[in-house]
N, C-alpha and C positions, 0 to 999 in steps of 0.2 A: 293226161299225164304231163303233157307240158307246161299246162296254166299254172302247175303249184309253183315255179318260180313268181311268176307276175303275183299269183297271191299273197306268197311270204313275202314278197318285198312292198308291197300294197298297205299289207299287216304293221312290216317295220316302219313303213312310214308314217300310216295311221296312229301306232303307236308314241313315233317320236313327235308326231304336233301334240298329240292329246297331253302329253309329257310336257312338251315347250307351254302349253297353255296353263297347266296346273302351275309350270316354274313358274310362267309372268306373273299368274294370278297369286301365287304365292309372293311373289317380291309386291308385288301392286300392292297387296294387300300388310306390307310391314309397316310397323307403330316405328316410325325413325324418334332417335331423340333429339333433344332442340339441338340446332344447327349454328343457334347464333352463341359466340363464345364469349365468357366475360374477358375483358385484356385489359391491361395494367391504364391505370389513367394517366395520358402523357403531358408534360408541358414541354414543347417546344420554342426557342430561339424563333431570331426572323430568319433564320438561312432553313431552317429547321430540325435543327440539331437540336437530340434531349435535354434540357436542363434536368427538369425530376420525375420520376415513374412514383408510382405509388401500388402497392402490391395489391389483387385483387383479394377479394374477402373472407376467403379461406386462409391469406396472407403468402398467397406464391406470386412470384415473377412471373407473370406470361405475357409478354410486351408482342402485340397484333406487328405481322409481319408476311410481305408482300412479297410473292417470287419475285416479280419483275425489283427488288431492294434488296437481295439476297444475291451472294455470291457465284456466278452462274458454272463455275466448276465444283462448289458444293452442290448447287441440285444437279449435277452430272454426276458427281461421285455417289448423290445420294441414289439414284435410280438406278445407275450401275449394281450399287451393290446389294439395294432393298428390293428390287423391283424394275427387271430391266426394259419386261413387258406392259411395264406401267403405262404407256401413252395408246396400249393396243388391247387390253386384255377388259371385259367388261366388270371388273370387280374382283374376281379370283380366276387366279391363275392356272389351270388344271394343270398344267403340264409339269408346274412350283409343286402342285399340292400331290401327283402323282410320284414326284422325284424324292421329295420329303417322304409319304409312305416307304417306299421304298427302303432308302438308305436307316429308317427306323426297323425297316425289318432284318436286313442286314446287321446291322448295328447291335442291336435288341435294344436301343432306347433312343429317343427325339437326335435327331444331330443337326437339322435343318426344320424351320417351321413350316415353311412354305407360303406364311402372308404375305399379300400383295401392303403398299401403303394403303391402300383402302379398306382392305380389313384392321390393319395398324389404328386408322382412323376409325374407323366405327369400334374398337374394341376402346379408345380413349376418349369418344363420345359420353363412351357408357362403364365405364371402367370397369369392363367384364372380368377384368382377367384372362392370362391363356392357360391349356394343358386341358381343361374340360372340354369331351366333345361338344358337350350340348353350347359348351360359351361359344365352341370355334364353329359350330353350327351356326350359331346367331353372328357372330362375326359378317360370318359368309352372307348369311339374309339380308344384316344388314349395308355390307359392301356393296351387293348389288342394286339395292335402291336407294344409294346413294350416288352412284353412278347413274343412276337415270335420273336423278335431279339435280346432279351437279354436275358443272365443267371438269376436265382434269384438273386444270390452274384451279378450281378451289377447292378441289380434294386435297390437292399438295399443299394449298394454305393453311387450311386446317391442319394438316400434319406440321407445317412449319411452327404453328401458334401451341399443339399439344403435348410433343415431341416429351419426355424426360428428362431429362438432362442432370440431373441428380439435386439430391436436397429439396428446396423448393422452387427450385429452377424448373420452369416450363417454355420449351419454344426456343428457335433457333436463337434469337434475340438476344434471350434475357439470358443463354449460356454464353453469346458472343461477350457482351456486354460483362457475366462477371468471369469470367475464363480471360477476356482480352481486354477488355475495356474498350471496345468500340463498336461499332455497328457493323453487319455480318456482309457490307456490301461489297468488300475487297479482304480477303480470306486468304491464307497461307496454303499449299495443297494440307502440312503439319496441321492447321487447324482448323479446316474442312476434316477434314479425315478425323480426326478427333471428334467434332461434332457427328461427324455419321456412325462412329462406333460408339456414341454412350447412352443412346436410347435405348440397346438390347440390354443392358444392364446398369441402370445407372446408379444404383448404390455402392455395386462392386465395384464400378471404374472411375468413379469422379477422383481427376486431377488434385482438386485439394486434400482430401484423404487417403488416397489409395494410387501415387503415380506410376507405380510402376506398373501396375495394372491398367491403368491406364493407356500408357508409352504400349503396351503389348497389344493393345486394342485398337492403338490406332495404326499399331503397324503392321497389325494381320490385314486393315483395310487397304495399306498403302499396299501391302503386296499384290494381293488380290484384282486392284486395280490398275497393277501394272502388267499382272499376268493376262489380263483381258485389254491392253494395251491403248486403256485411257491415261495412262499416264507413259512420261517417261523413267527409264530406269533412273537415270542421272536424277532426274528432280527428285523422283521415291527415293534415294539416298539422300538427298540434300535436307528432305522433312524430317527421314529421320532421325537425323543428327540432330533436330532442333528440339530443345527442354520442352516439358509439357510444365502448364502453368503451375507453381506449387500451391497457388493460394487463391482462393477468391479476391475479386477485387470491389468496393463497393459501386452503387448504381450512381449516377449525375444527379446530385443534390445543391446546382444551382437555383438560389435566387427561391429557394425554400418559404418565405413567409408572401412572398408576392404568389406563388404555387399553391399554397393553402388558402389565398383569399379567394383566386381564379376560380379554384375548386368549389369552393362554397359558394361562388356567385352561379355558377351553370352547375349543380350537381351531377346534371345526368350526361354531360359531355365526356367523351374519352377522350379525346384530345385539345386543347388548349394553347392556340396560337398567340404567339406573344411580339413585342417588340423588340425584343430583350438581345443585346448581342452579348453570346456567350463568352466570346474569348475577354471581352470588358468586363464581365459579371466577375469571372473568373478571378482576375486580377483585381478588382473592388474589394472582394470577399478577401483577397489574401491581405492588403493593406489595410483592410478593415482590424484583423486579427494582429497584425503587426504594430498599429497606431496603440493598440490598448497591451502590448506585450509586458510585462512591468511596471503597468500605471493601476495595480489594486486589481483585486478580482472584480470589484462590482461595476467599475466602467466601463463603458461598452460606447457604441458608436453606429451610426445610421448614413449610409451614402444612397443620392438619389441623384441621376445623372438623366437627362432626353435632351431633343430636341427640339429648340422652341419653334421653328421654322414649322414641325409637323406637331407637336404637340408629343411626340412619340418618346415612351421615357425605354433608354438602351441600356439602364443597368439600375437595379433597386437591391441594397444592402440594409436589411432591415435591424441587424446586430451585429457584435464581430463574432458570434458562435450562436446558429440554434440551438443547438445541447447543450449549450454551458450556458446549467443552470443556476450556479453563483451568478453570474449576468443578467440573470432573467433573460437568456436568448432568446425564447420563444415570441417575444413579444414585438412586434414590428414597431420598429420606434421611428419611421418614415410615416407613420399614421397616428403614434399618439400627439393629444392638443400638450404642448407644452410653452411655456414665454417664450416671445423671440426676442428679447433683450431689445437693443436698437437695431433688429434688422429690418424693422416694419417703417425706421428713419425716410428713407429713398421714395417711400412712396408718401410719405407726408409734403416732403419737397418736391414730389411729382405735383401732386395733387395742388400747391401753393403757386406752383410755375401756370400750369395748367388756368389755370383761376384769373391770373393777372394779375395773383396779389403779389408774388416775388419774381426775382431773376437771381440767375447764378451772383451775379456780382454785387446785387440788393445787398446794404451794411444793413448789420441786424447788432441786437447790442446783448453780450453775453454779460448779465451782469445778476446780483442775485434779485431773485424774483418774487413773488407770493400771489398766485391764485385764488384768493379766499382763507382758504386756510391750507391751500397746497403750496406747496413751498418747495419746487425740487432744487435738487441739487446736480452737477455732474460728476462725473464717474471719479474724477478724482481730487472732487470738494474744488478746485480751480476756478475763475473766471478768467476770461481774455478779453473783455471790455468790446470795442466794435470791432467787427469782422467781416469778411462777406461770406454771402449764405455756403459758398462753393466752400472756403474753407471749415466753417462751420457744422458740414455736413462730413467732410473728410475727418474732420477731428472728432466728433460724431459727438456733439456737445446736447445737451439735458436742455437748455433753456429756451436756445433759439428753436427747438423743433416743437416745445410747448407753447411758444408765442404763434405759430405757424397753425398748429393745432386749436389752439383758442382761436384765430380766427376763420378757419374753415369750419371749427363744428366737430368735435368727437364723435357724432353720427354721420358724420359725409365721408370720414375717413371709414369706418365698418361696412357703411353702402360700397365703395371701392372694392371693399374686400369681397363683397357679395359680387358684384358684379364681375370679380373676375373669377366666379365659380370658388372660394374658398371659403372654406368654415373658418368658422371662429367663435368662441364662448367669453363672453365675457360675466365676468363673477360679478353676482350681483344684477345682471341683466342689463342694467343702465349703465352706458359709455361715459368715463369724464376722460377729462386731459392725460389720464396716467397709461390711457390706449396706445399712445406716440411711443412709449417707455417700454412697453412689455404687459404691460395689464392687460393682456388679453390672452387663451389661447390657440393658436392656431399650427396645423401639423406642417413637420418639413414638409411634406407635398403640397400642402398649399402654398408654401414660404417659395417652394420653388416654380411653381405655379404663376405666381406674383411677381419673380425677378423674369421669367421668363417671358410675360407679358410686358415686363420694361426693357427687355431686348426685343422685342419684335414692334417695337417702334410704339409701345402702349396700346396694343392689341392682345389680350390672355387666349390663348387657347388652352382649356382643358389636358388634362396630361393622360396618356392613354396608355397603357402594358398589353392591351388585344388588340393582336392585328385586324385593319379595318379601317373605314373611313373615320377621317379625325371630325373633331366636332367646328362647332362654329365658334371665331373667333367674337372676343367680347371688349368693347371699348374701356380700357382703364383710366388713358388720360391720352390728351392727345399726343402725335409723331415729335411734337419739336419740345414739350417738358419731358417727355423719355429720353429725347436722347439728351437733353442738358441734364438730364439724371446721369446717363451712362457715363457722359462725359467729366462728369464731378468723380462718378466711382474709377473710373479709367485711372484717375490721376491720383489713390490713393499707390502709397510706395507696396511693393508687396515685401512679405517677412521675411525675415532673415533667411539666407540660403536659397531662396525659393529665385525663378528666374527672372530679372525684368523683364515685363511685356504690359500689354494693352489690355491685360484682366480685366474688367472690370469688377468689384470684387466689395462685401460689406461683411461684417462681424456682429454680433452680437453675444451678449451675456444677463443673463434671465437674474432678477434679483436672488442673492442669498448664494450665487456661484452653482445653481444648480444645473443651469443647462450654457454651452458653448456651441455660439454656432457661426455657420460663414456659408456666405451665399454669392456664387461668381456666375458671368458670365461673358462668353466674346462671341462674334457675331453670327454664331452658329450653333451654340451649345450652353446649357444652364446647368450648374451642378450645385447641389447643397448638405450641407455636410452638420449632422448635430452630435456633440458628445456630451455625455452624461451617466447618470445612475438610473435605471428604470423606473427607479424606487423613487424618484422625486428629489432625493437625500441630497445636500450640497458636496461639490468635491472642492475642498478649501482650495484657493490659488487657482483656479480655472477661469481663464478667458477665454473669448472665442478669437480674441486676434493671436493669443501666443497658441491655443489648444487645437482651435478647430479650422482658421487658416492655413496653416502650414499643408496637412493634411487636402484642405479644396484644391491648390495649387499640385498637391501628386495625384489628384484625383485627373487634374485635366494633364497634365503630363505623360497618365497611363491613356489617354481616352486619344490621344493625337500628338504627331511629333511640333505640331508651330498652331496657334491661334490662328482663329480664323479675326478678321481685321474687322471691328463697329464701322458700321456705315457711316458716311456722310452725311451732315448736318441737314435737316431738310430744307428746303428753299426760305419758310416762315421765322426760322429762328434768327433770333435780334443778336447776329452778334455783338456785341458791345461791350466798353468798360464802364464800369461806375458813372464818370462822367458822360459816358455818349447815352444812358438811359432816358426815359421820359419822365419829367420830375418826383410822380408817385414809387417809381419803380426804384428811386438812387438810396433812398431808408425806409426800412419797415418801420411802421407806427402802430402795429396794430389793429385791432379792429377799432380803436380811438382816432387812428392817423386817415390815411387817405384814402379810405372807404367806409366812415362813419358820415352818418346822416348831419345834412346843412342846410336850412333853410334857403340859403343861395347856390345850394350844391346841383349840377346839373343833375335832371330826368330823364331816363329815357322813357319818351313817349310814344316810339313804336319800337318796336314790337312791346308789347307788355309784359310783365314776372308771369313764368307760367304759364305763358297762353300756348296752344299748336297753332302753326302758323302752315300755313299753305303757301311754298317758294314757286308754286308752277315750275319747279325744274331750270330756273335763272335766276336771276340775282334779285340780291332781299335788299329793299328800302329799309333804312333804320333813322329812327329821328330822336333830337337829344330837342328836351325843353328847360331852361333856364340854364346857368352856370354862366361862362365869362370864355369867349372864342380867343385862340383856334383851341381846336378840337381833336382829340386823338382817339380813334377804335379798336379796339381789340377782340378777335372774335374768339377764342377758347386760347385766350393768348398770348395770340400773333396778330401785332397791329398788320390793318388793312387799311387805314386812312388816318395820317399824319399830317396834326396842322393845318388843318382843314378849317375855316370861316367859315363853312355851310353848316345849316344845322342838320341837312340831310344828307345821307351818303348811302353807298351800295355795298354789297357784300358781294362779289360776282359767287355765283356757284357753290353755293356753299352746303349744298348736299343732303339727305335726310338724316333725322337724327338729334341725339339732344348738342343744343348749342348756348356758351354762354359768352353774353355778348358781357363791353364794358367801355366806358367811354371816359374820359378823362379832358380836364379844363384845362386854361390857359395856368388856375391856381393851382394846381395838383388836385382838383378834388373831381371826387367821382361818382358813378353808380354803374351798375349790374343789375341785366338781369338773364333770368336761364328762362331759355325756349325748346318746345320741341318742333323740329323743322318737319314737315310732311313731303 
């Protein structure tokens, strides 16, 4: 008689494992749905702030979102009020789901549900629905093995990423964001509380259509969690006094055309790290929209701003409106090939210094001309007779920079462009003289690409929008013709209104008025600026020194309060005037003058045109045969040996890579040749 205790409790026991094992095997054995969520695809700033979300494919908001990002007294309000045994309970809450019975049978209808957020989450997994047993059966199945394959932190993430929030609003985010306009990581108790009250209904209480249902929702939560003394009273008065939002706000729709390309280059990326600094973007895009306020619907306008030091571009303005479709917004106009009038001038004159065929102070003669049957003109039918090349380049004259061109070679100038990474199409396929002018075309990013290689001393780096290692820099011309480039652009006046400074700074205008552009830069920063019609179509009376200068100058204005300062002349460059030059150097002649072939002309008979040459890592012998001593050399240049009576001299250290030598006689006459150094 005494054993039947020890038996019935042997029984009960027996009973509750055989029970416990049916449960596991029954959770063991649940069909979970996928766990991994689709979430909006981000672009991100460099601080990492949104610029643009892009809705997932059904077309809702649900922007992927991180407790440890998320307001840490919203997830205290939220667990308070959803779920308080949430960090302790293994999926369902009996004690919730017995207290709910209950007050339903009291009641005679639901007054309390009793889901844990893990049932919340597994019922928005699968978008069961509630009020059916059989769904809140599955629910429960599937909350419990979910909890044995996930942490709590990303049971709660999923809840943060599934949440309702009304319309097509999904996730704590993307209510922060159109409810507040910000990210949910410092939160009002007003709109935490608000966020925890609109998942249990969110068509009936979304703030933009229905606030006052709303205001009573979020203030049945603030009570609540003051009656359970997460909060204080004084603050739960203070929330509630404050408006709930009347209206949706839209999502960060910075830098929209650079976001569309990003996207299409990594498809399957969700987020997309950029260079980009928002607060700059911000302000491009407003002035973008202001420069074209009143100047005709179809003008529009492209800002592209980095820095040449990293190559990293900090604000890309690709219209002044993507959806203003009279503009053709859509269209990224920092990418399309368009003329660059005389912006492509600076690197002619790089490339002429560079050579040894000119110097800033070289007189050149602006007079009219005729290339065969080319015959240009400049911009305002004028000639100015002899000049030197520094003003020549300031006034940004037609003739002198095709005599420059005719003797470097219409292909040497396109190689330039290749080499510093930039495209260019040229009509027709075959380069003439009209490349120096705009006959060709190549995109603002390449344009800015090109000046930003002749601020970094004539080294191009690549211009990059993904954060990341920058690329390798690429020789354009050498240190001492860039900066006697920057130094001619320093010294043009800047436009009207705008501030005196040490800008360096060029304009350009595409034949026919159809594109305006200007390209600056100071010793830290490249910006470039095109205004035009998308459509190609001319805008009568358009320059780029009255249309699209003004504008470069408020572009670096918004970018920094003072210019950063061009460097210092490098050791190699010849300061000098006209008279203190080397005779070939004091007028251009041409490719007829003082680098045309002469029977008594000297040779250089080492190194040879052409050849690679192996320096051993010290200095290069070079040898001149014939001509008339002393002797002058110049290596990519910059003379290294002046007046010299030997026919042989040294190059000390002159490093790998292409080099082109030049030698010069007692009579002015010369020769050239290019090597590659090993």
């Amino acid at each position: 008689m005494r054993a039947w205790p020890i038996l019935l409790a042997t029984a009960l026991l027996w009973a509750g494992a055989l029970a416990r094992d049916r449960l596991d095997a029954w959770v063991a054995a649940t069909d979970l749905p996928a766990l991994a969520v689709e979430t909006s695809v981000e672009v991100l700033a460099r601080d990492g702030s949104l610029l643009r979300a892009f809705t997932v494919a059904d077309g809702r908001w649900r922007l992927a979102a991180r407790p440890e990002a998320v307001d840490r007294d919203y997830l205290a309000m939220l667990v308070a009020y959803e779920d308080k045994r949430f960090r302790s309970h293994p999926g369902v809450d009996v004690l919730a789901l017995i207290r709910a019975a209950g007050q339903a049978l009291r009641a005679g209808r639901p007054v309390s549900g009793g889901s844990t957020l893990t049932m919340q989450v597994a019922r928005l997994l699968e978008d069961s629905g509630t009020g059916r047993w059989a769904g809140k059966l599955r629910q429960i199945r599937v909350a419990l093995a979910l909890e044995r394959r996930l942490s709590k932190d990303e049971i709660l993430a999923l809840y943060l990423d599934l949440a309702p929030m009304g319309g097509n609003l999904e996730g704590v985010r993307a209510a922060s964001f159109a409810y507040f306009g910000k990210e949910p990581r410092r939160l009002t108790p007003a709109e935490a509380a608000l966020l925890v009250a609109l998942p249990q209904s969110p068509e009936a209480r979304r703030p933009d259509r229905a606030p006052e249902a709303a205001r009573a929702a979020r203030d049945r939560v603030l009570a609540r969690l003051t009656a359970g003394g997460l909060i204080e009273a004084d603050r739960a008065a203070a929330a509630r006094s404050e408006a709930v939002p009347a209206a949706r706000r839209p999502f960060p729709q910075l830098a929209p055309h650079l976001a569309d390309r990003l996207r299409a280059a990594e498809p399957l990326a969700r987020v997309h790290r950029t260079t980009l600094d928002a607060g700059l973007q911000g302000r491009l895009e407003k002035l973008a929209a202001d420069a074209v306020a009143g100047q005709g619907e179809r003008l529009t306008v492209a800002l592209l701003v980095a820095d040449h030091r990293t190559g990293e571009i900090l604000a890309s303005v690709g219209s002044a409106g993507y959806t203003d479709d009279a503009r053709a917004g859509f269209l990224d106009m920092t990418q399309a090939l368009r003329s660059p009038g005389s912006a492509l001038k600076p690197l002619v004159y790089g490339l002429a210094f560079d050579q040894g065929l000119a110097h800033p102070e070289t007189l050149i003669e602006d007079r009219p001309t005729a290339f065969g049957t080319y015959a240009p003109q400049n911009f305002d039918r004028l000639f100015r007779g002899t000049l030197r090349l520094r003003e020549a380049l300031q006034l940004s004259l037609n003739i002198p920079v095709v005599l420059l061109t005719e003797a470097l070679g219409p292909e040497h100038l396109l190689a330039a462009l290749r080499r510093a990474g930039v495209a260019a199409a040229v009509p027709g396929g075959a380069p003439g003289l009209a490349v120096a002018l705009g006959g060709v075309g190549v995109s603002l990013e390449g344009l800015v690409t090109l000046y930003g290689g002749i601020a970094r001393g004539g080294a191009a780096l690549p211009l990059r929008a993904r954060a990341g290692a920058a690329g390798a820099a690429r020789r354009l011309m050498s240190h001492e013709a860039a900066w006697q480039v920057a130094d001619i652009l320093a010294g043009l006046a800047p436009p009207p209104g705008a501030p005196a400074n040490r800008l360096a700074y060029k304009t350009g205008t595409s034949y026919g008025h159809r594109d305006a552009l200007a390209l600056g830069f100071d010793g830290a920063h490249v910006a470039g600026v095109w205004m035009g019609r998308a459509d190609g179509t001319p805008v009568p009376g358009a320059f780029g020194g009255g249309l699209a200068a003004p504008i470069l100058f408020e572009v670096f204005a918004r970018l920094k309060p003072a210019l950063a300062p061009l460097g210092p002349p490098p050791p190699g460059v010849l300061m000098a005037g006209n008279a203190g030059l080397p005779a070939p150097l004091r007028r251009f002649r041409g490719r007829d003058g003082a680098m045309a072939p002469d029977p008594e002309a000297p040779v250089v008979a080492f190194p040879p045109d052409g050849a690679e040459v192996d320096s051993g890592g010290g200095a290069l012998v070079v040898r001149v045969r014939d001509g008339t001593a002393p002797f002058t050399w110049l290596a990519d240049g910059r003379p290294f040996a002046v007046a010299t009576s030997e026919r042989e001299a040294l190059l000390e250290d002159p490093g790998p890579g292409h080099l082109t030598l030049s030698v010069i006689d007692a009579e002015g006459r010369a020769a050239r040749v290019a090597v590659i150094l090993r």
